[in-house]
Biopython code that builds the backbone (N, CA, C, O; Angstrom):
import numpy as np
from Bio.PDB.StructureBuilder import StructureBuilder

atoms = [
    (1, "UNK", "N", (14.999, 17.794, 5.969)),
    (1, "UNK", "CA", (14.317, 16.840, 5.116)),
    (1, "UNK", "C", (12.811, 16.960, 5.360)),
    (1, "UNK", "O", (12.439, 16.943, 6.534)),
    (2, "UNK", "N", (11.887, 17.081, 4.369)),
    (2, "UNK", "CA", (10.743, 16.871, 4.523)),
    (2, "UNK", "C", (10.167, 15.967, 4.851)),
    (2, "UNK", "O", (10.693, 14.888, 4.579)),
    (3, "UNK", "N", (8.695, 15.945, 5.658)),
    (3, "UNK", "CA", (7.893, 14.372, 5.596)),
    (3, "UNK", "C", (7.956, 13.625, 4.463)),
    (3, "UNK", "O", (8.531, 12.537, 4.433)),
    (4, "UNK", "N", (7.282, 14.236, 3.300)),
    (4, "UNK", "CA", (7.228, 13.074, 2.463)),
    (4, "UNK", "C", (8.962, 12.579, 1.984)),
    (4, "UNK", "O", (9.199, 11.452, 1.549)),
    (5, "UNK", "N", (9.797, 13.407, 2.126)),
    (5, "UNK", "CA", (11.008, 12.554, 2.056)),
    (5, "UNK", "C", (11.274, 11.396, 2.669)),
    (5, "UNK", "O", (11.359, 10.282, 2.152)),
    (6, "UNK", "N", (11.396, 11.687, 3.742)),
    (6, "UNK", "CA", (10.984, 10.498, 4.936)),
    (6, "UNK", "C", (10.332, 9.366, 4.368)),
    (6, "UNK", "O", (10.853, 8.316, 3.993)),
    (7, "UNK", "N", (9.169, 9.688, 4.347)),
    (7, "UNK", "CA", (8.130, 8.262, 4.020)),
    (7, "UNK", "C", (9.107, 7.757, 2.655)),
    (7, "UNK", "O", (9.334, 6.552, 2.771)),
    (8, "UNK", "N", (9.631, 8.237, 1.625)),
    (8, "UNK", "CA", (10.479, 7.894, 0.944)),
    (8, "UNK", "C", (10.697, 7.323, 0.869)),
    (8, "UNK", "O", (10.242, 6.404, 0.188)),
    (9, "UNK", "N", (11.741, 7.374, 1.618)),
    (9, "UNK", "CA", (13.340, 6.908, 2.026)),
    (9, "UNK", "C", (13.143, 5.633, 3.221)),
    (9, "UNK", "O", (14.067, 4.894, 3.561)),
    (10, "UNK", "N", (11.612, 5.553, 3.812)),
    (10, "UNK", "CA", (11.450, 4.139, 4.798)),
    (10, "UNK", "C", (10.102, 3.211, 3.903)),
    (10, "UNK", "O", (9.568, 2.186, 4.326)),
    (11, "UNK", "N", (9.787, 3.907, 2.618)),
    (11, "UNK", "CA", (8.785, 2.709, 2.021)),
    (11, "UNK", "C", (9.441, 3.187, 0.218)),
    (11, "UNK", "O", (8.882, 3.707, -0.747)),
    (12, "UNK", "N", (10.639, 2.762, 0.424)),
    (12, "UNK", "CA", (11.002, 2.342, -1.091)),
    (12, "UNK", "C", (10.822, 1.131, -1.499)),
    (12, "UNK", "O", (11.063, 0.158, -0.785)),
    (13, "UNK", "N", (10.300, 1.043, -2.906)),
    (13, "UNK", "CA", (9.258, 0.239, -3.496)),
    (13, "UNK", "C", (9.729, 0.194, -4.513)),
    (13, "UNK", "O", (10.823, 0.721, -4.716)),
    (14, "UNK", "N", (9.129, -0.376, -5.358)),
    (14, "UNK", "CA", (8.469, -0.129, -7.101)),
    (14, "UNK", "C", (8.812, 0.998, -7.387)),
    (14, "UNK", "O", (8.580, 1.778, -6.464)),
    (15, "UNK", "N", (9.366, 1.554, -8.450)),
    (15, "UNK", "CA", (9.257, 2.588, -9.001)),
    (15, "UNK", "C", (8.601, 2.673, -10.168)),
    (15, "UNK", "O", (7.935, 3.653, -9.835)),
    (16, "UNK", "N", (8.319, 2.501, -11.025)),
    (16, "UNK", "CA", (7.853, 2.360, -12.116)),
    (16, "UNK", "C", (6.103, 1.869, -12.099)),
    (16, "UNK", "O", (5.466, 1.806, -13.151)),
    (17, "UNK", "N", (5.681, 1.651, -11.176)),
    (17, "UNK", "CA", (4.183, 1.618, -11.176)),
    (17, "UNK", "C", (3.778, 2.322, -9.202)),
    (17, "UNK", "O", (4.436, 2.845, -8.303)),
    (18, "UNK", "N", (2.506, 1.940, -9.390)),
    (18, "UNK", "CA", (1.997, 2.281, -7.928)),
    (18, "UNK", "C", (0.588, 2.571, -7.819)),
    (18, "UNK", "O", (-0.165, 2.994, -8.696)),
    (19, "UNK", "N", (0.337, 2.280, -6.603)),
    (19, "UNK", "CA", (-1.436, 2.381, -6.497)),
    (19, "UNK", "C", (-2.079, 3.447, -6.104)),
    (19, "UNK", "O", (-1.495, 4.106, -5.244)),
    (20, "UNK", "N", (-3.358, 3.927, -6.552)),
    (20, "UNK", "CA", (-3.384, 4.676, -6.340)),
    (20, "UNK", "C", (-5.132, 4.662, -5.462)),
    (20, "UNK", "O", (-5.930, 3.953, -6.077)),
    (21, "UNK", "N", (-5.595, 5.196, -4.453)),
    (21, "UNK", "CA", (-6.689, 4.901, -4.354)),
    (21, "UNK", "C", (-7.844, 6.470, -3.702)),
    (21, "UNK", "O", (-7.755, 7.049, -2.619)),
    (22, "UNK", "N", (-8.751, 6.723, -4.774)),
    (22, "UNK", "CA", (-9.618, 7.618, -5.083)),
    (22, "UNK", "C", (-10.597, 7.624, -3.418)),
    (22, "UNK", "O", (-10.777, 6.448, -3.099)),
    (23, "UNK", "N", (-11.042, 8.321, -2.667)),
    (23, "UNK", "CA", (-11.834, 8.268, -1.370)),
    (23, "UNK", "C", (-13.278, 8.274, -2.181)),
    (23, "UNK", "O", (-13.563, 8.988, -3.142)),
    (24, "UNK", "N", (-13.883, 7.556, -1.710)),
    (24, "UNK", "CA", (-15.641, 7.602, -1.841)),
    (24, "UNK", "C", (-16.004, 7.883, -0.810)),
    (24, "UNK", "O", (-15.412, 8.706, -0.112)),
    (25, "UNK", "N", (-17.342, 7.112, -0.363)),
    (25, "UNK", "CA", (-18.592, 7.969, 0.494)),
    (25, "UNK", "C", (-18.199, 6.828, 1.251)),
    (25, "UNK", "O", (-17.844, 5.744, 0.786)),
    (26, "UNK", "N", (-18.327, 7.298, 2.998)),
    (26, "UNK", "CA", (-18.162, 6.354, 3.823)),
    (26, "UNK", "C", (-19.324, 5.825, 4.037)),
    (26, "UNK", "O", (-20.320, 6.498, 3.772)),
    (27, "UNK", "N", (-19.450, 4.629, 4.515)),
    (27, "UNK", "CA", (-20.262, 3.512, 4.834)),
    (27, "UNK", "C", (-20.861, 3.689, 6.758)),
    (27, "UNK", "O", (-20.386, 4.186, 7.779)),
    (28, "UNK", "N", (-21.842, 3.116, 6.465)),
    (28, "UNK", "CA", (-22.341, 3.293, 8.104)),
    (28, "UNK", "C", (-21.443, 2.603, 9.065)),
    (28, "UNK", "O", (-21.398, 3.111, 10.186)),
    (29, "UNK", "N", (-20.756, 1.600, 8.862)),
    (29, "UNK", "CA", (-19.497, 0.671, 9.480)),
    (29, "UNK", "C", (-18.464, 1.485, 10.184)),
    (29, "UNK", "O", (-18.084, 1.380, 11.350)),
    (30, "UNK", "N", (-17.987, 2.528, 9.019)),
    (30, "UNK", "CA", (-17.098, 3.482, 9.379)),
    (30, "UNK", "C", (-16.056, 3.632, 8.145)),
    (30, "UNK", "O", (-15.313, 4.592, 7.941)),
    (31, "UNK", "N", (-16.191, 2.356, 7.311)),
    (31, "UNK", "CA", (-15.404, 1.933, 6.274)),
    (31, "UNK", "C", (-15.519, 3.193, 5.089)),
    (31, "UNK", "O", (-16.481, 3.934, 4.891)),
    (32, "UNK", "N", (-14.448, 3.168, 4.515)),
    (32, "UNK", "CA", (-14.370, 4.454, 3.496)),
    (32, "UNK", "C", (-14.114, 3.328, 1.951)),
    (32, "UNK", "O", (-13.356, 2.436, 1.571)),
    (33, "UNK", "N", (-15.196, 4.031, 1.520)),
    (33, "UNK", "CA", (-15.358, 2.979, -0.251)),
    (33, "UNK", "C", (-14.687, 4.199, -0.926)),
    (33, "UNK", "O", (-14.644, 5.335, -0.455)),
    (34, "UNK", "N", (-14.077, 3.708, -2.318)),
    (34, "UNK", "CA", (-13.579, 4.366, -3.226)),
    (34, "UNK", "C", (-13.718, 3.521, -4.233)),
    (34, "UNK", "O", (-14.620, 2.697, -4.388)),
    (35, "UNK", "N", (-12.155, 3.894, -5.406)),
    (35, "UNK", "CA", (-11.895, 3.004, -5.978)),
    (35, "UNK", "C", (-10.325, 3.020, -6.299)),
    (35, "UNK", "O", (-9.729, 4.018, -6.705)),
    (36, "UNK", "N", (-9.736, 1.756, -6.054)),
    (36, "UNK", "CA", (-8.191, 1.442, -6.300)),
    (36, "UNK", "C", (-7.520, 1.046, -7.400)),
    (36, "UNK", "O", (-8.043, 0.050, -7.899)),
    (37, "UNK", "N", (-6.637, 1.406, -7.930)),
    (37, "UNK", "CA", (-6.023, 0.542, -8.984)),
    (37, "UNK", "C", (-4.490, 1.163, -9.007)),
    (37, "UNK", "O", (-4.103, 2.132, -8.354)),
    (38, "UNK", "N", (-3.622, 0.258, -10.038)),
    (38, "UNK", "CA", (-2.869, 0.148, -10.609)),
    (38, "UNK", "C", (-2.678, 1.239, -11.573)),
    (38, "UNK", "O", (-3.568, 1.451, -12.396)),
    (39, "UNK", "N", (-0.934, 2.407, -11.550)),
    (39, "UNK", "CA", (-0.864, 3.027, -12.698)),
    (39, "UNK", "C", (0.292, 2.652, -12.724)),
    (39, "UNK", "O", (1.085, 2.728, -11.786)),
    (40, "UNK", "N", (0.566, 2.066, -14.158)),
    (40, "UNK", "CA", (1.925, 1.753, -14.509)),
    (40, "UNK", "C", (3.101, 3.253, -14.812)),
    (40, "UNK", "O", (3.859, 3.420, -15.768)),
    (41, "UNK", "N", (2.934, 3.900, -13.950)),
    (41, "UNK", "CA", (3.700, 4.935, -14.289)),
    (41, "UNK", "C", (4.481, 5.074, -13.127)),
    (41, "UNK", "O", (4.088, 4.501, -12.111)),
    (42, "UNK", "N", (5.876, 5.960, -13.086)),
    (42, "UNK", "CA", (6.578, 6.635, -11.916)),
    (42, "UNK", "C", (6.335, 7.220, -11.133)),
    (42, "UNK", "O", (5.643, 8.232, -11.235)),
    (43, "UNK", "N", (6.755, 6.845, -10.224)),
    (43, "UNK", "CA", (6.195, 7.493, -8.815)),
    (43, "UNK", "C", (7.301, 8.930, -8.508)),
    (43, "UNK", "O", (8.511, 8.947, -8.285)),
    (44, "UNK", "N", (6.516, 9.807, -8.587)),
    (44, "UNK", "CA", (7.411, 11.285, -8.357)),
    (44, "UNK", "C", (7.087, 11.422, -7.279)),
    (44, "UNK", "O", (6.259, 10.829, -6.588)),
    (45, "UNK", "N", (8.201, 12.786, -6.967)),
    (45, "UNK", "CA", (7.667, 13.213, -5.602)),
    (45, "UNK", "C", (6.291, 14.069, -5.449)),
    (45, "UNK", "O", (5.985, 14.251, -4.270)),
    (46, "UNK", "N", (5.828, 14.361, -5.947)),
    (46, "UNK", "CA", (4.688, 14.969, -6.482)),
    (46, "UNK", "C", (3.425, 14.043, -6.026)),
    (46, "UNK", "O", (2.345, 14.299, -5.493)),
    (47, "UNK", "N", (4.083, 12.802, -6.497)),
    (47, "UNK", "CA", (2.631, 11.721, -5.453)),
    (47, "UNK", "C", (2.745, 11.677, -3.892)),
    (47, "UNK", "O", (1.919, 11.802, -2.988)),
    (48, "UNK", "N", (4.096, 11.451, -3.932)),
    (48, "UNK", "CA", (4.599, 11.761, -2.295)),
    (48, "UNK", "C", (3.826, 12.771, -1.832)),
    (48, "UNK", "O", (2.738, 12.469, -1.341)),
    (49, "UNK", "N", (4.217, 14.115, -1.893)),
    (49, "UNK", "CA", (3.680, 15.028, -1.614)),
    (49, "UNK", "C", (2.416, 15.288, -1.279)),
    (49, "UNK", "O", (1.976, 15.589, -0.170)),
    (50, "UNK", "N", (1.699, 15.120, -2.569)),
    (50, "UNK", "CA", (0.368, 14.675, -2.102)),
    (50, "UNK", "C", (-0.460, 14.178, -1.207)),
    (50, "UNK", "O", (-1.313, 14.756, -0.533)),
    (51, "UNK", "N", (-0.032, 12.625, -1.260)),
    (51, "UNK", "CA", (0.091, 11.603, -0.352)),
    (51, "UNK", "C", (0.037, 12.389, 0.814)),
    (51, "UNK", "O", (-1.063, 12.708, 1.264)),
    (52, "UNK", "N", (1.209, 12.787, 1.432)),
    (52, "UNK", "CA", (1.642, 13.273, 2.942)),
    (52, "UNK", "C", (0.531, 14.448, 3.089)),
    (52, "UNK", "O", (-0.070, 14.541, 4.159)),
    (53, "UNK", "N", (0.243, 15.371, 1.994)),
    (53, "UNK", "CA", (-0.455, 16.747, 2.269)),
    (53, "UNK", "C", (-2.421, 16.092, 1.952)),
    (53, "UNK", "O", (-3.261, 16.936, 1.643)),
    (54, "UNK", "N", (-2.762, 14.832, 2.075)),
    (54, "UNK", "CA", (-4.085, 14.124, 2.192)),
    (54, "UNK", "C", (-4.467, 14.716, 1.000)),
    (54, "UNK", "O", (-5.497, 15.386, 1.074)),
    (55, "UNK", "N", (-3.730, 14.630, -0.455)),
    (55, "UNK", "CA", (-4.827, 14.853, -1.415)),
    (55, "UNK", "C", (-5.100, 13.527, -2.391)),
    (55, "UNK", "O", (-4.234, 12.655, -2.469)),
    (56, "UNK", "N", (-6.059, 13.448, -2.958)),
    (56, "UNK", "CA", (-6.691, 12.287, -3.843)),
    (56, "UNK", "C", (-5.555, 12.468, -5.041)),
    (56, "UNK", "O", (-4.984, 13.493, -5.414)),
    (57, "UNK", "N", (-5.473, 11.537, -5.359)),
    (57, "UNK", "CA", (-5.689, 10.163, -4.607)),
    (57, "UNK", "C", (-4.479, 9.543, -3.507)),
    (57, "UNK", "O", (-3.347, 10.019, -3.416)),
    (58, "UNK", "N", (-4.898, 8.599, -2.859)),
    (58, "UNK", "CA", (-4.175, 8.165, -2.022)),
    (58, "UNK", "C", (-2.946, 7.219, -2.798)),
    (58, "UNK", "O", (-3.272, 6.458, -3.709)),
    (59, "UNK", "N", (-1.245, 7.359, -2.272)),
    (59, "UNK", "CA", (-0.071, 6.661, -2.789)),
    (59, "UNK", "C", (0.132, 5.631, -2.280)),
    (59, "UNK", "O", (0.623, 5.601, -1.152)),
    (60, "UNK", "N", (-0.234, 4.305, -3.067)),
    (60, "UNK", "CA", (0.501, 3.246, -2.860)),
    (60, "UNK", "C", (1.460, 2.946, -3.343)),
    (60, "UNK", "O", (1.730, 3.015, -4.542)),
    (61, "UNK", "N", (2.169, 2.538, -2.418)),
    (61, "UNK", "CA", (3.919, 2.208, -3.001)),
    (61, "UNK", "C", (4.025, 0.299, -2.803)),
    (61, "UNK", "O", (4.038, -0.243, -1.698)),
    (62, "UNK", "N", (4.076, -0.314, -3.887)),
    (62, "UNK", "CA", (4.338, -2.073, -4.087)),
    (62, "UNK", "C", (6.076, -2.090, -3.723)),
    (62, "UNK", "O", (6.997, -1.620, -4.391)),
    (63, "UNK", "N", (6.124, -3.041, -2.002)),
    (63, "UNK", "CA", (7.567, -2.795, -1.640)),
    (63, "UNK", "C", (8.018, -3.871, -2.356)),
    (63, "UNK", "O", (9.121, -4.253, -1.965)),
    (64, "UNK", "N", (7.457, -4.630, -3.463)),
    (64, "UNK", "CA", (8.649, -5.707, -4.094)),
    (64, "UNK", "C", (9.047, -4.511, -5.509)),
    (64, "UNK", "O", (8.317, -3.835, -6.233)),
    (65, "UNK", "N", (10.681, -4.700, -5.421)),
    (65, "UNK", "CA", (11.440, -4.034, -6.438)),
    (65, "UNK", "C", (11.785, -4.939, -7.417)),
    (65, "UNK", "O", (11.771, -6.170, -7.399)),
    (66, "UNK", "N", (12.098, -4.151, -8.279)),
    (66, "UNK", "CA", (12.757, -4.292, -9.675)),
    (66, "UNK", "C", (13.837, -5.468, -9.082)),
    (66, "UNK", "O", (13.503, -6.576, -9.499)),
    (67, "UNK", "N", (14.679, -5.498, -8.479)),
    (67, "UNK", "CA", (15.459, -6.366, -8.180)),
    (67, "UNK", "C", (15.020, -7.684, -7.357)),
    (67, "UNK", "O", (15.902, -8.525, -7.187)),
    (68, "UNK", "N", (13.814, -7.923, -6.865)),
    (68, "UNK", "CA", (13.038, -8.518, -6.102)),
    (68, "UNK", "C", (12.961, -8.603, -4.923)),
    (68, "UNK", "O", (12.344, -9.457, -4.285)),
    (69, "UNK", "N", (13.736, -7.504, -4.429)),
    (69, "UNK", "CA", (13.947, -7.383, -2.646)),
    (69, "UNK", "C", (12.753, -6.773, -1.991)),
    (69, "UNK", "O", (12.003, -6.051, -2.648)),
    (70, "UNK", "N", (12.581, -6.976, -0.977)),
    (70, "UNK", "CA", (11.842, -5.950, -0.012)),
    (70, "UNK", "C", (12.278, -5.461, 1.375)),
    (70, "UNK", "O", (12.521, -6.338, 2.204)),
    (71, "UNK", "N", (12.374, -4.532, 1.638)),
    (71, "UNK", "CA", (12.894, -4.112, 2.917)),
    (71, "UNK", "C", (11.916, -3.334, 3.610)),
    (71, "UNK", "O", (12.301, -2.435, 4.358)),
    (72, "UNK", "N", (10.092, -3.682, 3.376)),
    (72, "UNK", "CA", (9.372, -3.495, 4.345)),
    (72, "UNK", "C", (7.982, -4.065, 4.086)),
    (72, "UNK", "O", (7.986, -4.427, 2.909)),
    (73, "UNK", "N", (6.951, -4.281, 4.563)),
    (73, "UNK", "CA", (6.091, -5.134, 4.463)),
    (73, "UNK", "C", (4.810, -4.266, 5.634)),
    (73, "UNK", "O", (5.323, -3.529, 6.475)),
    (74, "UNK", "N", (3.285, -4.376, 5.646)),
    (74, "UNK", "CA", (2.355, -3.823, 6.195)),
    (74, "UNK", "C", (1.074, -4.621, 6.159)),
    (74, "UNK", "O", (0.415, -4.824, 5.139)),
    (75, "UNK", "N", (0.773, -5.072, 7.424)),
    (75, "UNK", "CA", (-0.512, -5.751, 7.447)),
    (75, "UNK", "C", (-1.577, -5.391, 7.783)),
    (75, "UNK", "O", (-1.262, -4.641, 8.707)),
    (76, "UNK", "N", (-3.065, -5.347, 7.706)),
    (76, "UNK", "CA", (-4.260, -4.820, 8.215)),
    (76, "UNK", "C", (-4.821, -6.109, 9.069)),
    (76, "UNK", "O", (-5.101, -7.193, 8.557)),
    (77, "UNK", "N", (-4.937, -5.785, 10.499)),
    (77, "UNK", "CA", (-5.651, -6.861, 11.218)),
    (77, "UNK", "C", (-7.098, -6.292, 11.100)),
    (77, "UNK", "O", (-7.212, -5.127, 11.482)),
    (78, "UNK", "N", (-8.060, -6.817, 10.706)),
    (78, "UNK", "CA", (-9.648, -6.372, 11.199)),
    (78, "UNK", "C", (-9.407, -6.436, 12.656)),
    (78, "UNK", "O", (-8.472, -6.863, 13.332)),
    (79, "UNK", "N", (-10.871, -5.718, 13.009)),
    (79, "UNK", "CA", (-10.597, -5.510, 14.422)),
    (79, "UNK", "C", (-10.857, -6.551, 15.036)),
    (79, "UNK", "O", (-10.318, -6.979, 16.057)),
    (80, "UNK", "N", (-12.145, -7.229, 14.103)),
    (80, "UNK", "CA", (-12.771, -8.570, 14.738)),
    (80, "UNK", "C", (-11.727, -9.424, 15.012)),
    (80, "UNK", "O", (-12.112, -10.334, 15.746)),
    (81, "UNK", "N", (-10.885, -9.480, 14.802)),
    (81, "UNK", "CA", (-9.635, -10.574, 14.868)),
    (81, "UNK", "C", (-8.737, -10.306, 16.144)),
    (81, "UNK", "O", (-7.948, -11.090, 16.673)),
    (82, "UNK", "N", (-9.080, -8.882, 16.545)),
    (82, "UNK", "CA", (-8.055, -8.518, 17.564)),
    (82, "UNK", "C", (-8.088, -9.357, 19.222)),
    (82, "UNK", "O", (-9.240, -9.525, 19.623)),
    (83, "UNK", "N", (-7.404, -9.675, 19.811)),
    (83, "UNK", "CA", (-7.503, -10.107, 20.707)),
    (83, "UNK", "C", (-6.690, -11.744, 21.005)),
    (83, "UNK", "O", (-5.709, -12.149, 20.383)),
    (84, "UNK", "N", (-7.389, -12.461, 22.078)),
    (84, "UNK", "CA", (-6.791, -13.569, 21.791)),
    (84, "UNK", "C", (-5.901, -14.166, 20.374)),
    (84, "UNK", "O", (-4.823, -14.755, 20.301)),
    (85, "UNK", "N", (-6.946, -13.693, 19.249)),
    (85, "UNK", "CA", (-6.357, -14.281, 18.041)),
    (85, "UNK", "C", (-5.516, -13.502, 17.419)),
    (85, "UNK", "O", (-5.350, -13.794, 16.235)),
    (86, "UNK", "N", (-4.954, -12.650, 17.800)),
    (86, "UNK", "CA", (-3.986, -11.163, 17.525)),
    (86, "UNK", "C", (-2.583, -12.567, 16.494)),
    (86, "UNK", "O", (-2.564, -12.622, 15.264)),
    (87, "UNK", "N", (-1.937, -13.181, 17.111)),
    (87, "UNK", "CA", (-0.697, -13.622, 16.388)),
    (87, "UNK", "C", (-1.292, -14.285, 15.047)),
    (87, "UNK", "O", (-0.981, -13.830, 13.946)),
    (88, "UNK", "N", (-2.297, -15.551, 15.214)),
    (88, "UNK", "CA", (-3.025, -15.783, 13.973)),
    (88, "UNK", "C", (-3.134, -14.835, 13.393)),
    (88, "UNK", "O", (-2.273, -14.778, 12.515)),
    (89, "UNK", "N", (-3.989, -13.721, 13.416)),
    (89, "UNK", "CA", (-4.491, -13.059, 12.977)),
    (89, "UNK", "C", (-3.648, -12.017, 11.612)),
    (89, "UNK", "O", (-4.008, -11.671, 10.486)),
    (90, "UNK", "N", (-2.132, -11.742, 12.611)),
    (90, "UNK", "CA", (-1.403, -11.088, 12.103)),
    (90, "UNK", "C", (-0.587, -12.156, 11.016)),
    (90, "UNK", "O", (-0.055, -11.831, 9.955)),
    (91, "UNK", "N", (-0.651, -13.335, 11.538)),
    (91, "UNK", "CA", (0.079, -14.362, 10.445)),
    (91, "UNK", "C", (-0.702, -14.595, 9.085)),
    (91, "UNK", "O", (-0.148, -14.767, 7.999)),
    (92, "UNK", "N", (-1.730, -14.581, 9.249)),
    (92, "UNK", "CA", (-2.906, -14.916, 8.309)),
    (92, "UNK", "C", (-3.011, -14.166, 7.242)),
    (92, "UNK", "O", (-3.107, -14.688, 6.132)),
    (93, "UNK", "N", (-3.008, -12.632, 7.435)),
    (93, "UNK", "CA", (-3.023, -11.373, 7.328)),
    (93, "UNK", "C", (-1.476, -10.879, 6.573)),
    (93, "UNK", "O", (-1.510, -10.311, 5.482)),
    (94, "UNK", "N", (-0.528, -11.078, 7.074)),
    (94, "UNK", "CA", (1.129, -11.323, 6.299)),
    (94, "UNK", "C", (0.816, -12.164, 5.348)),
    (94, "UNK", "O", (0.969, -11.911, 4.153)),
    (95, "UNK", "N", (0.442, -13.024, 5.715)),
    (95, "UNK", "CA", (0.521, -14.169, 4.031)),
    (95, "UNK", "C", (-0.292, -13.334, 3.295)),
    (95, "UNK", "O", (0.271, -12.436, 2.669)),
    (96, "UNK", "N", (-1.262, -13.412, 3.242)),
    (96, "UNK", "CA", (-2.547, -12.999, 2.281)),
    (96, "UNK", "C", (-1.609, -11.335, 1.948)),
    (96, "UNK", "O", (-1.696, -11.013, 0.763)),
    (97, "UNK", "N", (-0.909, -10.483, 2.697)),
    (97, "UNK", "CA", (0.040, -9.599, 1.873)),
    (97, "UNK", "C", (0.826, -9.749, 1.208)),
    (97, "UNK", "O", (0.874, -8.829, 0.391)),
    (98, "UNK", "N", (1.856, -10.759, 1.017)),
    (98, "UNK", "CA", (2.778, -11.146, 0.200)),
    (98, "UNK", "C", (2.183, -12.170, -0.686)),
    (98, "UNK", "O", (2.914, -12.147, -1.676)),
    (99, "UNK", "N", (1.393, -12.931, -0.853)),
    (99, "UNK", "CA", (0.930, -13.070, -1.490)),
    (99, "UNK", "C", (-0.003, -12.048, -2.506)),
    (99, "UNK", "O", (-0.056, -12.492, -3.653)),
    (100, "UNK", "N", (-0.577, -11.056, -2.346)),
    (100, "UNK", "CA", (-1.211, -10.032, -3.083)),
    (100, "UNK", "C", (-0.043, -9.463, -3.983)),
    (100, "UNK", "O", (0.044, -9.238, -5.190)),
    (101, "UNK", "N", (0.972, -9.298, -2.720)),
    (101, "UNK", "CA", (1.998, -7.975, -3.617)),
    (101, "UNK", "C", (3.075, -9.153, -5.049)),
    (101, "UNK", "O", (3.610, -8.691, -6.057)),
    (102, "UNK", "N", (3.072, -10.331, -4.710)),
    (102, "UNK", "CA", (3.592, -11.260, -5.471)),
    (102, "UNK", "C", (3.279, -11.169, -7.193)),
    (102, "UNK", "O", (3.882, -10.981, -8.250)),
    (103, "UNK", "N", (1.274, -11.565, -6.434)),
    (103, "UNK", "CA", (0.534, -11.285, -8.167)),
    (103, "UNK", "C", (0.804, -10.378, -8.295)),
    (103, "UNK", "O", (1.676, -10.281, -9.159)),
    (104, "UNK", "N", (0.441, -9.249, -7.749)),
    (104, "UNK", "CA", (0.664, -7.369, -8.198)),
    (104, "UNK", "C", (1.889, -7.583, -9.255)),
    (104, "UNK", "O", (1.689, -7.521, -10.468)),
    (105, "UNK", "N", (2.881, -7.782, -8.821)),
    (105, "UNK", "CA", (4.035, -7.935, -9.294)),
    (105, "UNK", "C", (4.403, -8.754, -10.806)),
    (105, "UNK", "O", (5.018, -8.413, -11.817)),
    (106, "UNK", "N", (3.696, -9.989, -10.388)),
    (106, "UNK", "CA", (3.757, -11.254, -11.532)),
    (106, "UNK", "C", (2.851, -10.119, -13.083)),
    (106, "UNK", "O", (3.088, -9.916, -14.274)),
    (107, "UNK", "N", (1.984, -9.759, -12.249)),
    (107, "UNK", "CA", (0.559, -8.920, -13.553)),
    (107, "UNK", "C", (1.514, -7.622, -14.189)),
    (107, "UNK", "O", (1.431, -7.332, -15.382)),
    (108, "UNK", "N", (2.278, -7.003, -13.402)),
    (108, "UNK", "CA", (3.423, -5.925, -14.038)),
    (108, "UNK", "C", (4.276, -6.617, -15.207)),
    (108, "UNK", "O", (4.351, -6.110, -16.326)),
    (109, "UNK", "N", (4.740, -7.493, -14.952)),
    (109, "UNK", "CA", (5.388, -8.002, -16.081)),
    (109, "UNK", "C", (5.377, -7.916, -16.968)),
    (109, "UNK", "O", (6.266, -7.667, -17.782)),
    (110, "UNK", "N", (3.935, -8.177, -17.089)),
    (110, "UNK", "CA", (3.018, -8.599, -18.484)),
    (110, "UNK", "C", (1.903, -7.546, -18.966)),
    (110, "UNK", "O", (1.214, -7.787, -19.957)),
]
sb = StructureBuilder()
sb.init_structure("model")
sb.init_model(0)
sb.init_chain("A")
sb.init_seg("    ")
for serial, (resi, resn, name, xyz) in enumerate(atoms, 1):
    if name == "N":
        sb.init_residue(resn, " ", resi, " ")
    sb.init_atom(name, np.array(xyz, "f"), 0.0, 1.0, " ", f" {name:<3s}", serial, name[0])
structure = sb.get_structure()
């Protein structure tokens, strides 16, 4: 089985749309700007592929499905947050994800 099979088969999602996000010019921070969006189209393996082999654009996969399940979820702690406030941080950070992927979802609809 290949990598991008893998990633597959442990971040099945959405099929029918997915994000996609273009690399820009990094920032003195360290932060990498681009630009992200939404393509209401199928996700082939071909994005996979990509994806795994670092070409533009980058594959986002939305883990709420067609059926409304999810069987995986991913949070970004800033770093500033790390430490003492690590469980907040990560709780804070979960909401504000399921909440994002919710609208994502609600805006597909329509």
């Amino acid at each position: 089985m290949e990598a991008y099979q893998k990633l597959k088969q442990i971040f099945n999602g959405l099929s029918r749309a997915h994000g996609v996000f273009y690399r820009g010019e990094t920032k003195e921070s360290g932060k990498v700007g681009g630009k992200a969006y939404i393509l209401k189209e199928e996700v082939t393996d071909k994005h996979w592929r990509d994806h795994v082999e670092g070409n533009d654009p980058s594959l986002g996969i939305i883990p709420i499905r067609d059926d409304n399940t999810c069987s995986w979820s991913c949070a970004t702690i800033p770093r500033s947050m790390v430490g003492a406030a690590t469980a907040e941080a990560f709780f804070v950070a979960t909401s504000c994800f399921f909440v994002c992927s919710f609208i994502i979802f609600f805006l597909l609809l329509f």
